[in-house]
Phi, psi and omega in degrees: 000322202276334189290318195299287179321286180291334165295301191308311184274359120342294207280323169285326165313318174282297133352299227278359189286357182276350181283308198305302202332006214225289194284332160264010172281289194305002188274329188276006158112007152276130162279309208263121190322283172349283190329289231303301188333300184303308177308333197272338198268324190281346168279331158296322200248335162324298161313315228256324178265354163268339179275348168281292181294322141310274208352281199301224205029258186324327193303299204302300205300353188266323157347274193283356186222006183115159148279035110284325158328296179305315180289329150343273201286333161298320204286307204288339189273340160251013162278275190340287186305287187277359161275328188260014176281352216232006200248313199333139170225016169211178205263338184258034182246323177329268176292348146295343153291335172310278165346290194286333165329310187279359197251323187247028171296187187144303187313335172295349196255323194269261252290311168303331183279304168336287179327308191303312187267351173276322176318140188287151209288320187298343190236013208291309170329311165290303179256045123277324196306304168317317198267338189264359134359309190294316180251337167309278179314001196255304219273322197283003178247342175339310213266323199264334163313285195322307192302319181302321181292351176296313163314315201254001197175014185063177161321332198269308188333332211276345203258221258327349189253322188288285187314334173292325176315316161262354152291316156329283218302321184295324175284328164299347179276309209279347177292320227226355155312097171219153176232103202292074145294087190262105153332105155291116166301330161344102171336133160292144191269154173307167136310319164260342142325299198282348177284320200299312183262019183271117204286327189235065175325277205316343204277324176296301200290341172280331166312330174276314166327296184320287199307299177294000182255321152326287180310309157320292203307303184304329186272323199305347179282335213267008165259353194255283199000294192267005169287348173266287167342313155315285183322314173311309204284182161252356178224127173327315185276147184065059181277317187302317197303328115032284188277314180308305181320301205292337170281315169283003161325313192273351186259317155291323169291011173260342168306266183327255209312322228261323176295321191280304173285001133312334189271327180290325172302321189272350148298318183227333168151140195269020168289319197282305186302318170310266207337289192302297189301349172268328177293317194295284209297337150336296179334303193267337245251317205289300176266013145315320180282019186212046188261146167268354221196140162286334186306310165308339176275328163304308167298286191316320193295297148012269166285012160275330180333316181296310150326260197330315191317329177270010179255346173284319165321290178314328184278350182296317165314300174320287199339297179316309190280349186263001201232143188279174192277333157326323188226022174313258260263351193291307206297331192279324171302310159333287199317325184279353214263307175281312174319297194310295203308322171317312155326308179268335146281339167283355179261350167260339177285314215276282194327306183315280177330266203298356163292007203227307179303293188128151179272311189300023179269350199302294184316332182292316189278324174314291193288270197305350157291312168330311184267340146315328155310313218274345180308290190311293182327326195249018163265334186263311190252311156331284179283304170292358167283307186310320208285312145335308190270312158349273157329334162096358183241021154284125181222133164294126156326094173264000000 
């Protein structure tokens, strides 16, 4: 529960700064429309790409000295770090704290890695599905908390509340957090030592392309949302609350689903749970570029949530079973490695796209990136996984 929590206010923390971000560079003394833009975007996306780059870092240390340490050391360093973002008094005291976000991040990884490694092998799928609940929705509500808090108590109010928040969480992770961990005297291995010994090289590398095309995919809509909602709507008011529902759609349904088709994953296999869900959300994607109304884009947004929801569990699940547990939290730190560029690419894909496109090109391209995934999975991952179990020789890494 306490892991559930702290992926969820992590995951908001990380989110919610995209909206207030425009409004607190001008507070900080930018004017020029242009600047704000550029600025909000390199304060943005900076976290997401150093945070790329840590992970598999934080990962290797949770290897070696445990995951509740790791979890220790992110809740305290972003409590500290995104509580004193609310301090700032230029724009380059921001984003170098922005910068040390992505640099002392972490925590999602070693809290999937706890899991991962703790969970009884028969359930591991419900509870990533459960924990990833935490984070899909933290990151997709992220952005419409923040405005509200923004609303209610200004800009600085959002890294103040957030850094208190995650001061909880280190104390409640170091109270009520336990770990069967034993430290191996064992050299920690290179990287290409833990590559060396990875039984399906290929299939993990295709989960993380998957994990990052999920993320594209989830994000490419949040720089177009609310300029496509204006246009839907008929009336002006209340466009931001609006684009928040509609963003934050996929996130309550990810609430609802992400427990279940974790559960279905551990049942029937998380390849299939990949497969389908990457076809549904194909799916759901297509007729978003041809809504009359934001009410229709909010239902659609819905049911891709419901999709989507099962795929980061699952791939996570696969990830676990391809991986021996010595270099468990190193492979997962990639995996996040990837979510983050994902993340940051879709908000740079979908502005790109519809400036050039039309925003309903965003949903198109989306949607057929998707189903060329899901092609590749089941030409790659699918049939050679069945053909393992057919066989009788696929066995999990323990």
């Amino acid at each position: 529960m306490v892991c559930w929590v702290g992926m969820f206010i992590t995951a908001i923390g990380m989110s919610q700064i995209a909206p207030i971000l425009p409004l607190y560079v001008n507070h900080l003394g930018v004017h020029n429309i242009n600047n704000i833009e550029q600025i909000s975007g390199i304060a943005f996306g900076v976290t997401f790409i150093v945070s790329a780059i840590f992970s598999p870092i934080w990962g290797k240390a949770a290897d070696k000295f445990g995951r509740k340490p790791m979890l220790l050391r992110a809740s305290f360093g972003m409590a500290i770090v995104i509580g004193s973002c609310g301090f700032a008094t230029n724009i380059y005291e921001l984003i170098g704290l922005r910068l040390l976000q992505g640099v002392i991040t972490g925590y999602t990884t070693a809290c999937i890695t706890l899991i991962a490694t703790q969970a009884d092998k028969d359930h591991a799928g419900w509870a990533l599905g459960t924990l990833s609940t935490a984070s899909v929705s933290g990151a997709l509500l992220g952005p419409i908390i923040g405005g509200a808090i923004d609303e209610l108590i200004g800009p600085q109010g959002v890294f103040f509340l957030t850094g208190s928040l995650m001061a909880v969480v280190f104390i409640a992770t170091l109270i009520f957090v336990k770990e069967d961990f034993k430290r191996s005297d064992k050299k920690v291995m290179s990287t290409k030592e833990v590559w060396s010994i990875l039984p399906d090289k290929m299939i993990i590398i295709i989960m993380f392309i998957t994990a990052f095309i999920v993320q594209l995919a989830l994000y490419s809509i949040e720089p177009i949302v609310t300029v496509y909602i204006k246009q839907l709507s008929k009336s002006a008011s209340h466009i931001a609350l609006i684009s928040g529902l509609a963003f934050s759609a996929s996130g309550f349904a990810s609430i609802i689903s992400a427990p279940r088709l974790g559960k279905l994953s551990d049942k029937i296999g998380a390849r299939k749970v990949i497969l389908g869900s990457l076809i549904a959300a194909a799916i759901f994607y297509v007729p978003q570029a041809f809504v009359s109304t934001p009410w229709q884009l909010m239902g659609l947004r819905f049911l891709l949530g419901l999709a989507t929801a099962g795929l980061i569990p699952s791939v996570n699940t696969l990830v676990k079973k391809l991986s021996p547990e010595a270099v468990t939290g190193r492979i997962f730190g990639y995996s996040m490695s990837a979510q983050y560029l994902g993340t940051f690419s879709g908000s740079v894909f979908g502005g790109q796209l519809a400036s050039h496109f039309g925003i309903r090109s965003v949903f198109l391209s989306t949607s057929a990136l998707l189903l060329l995934n899901a092609i590749w999975v089941y030409k790659m991952v699918y049939k050679k996984l069945a053909k393992k179990y057919d066989n009788g020789t696929f066995q999990q890494c323990s």
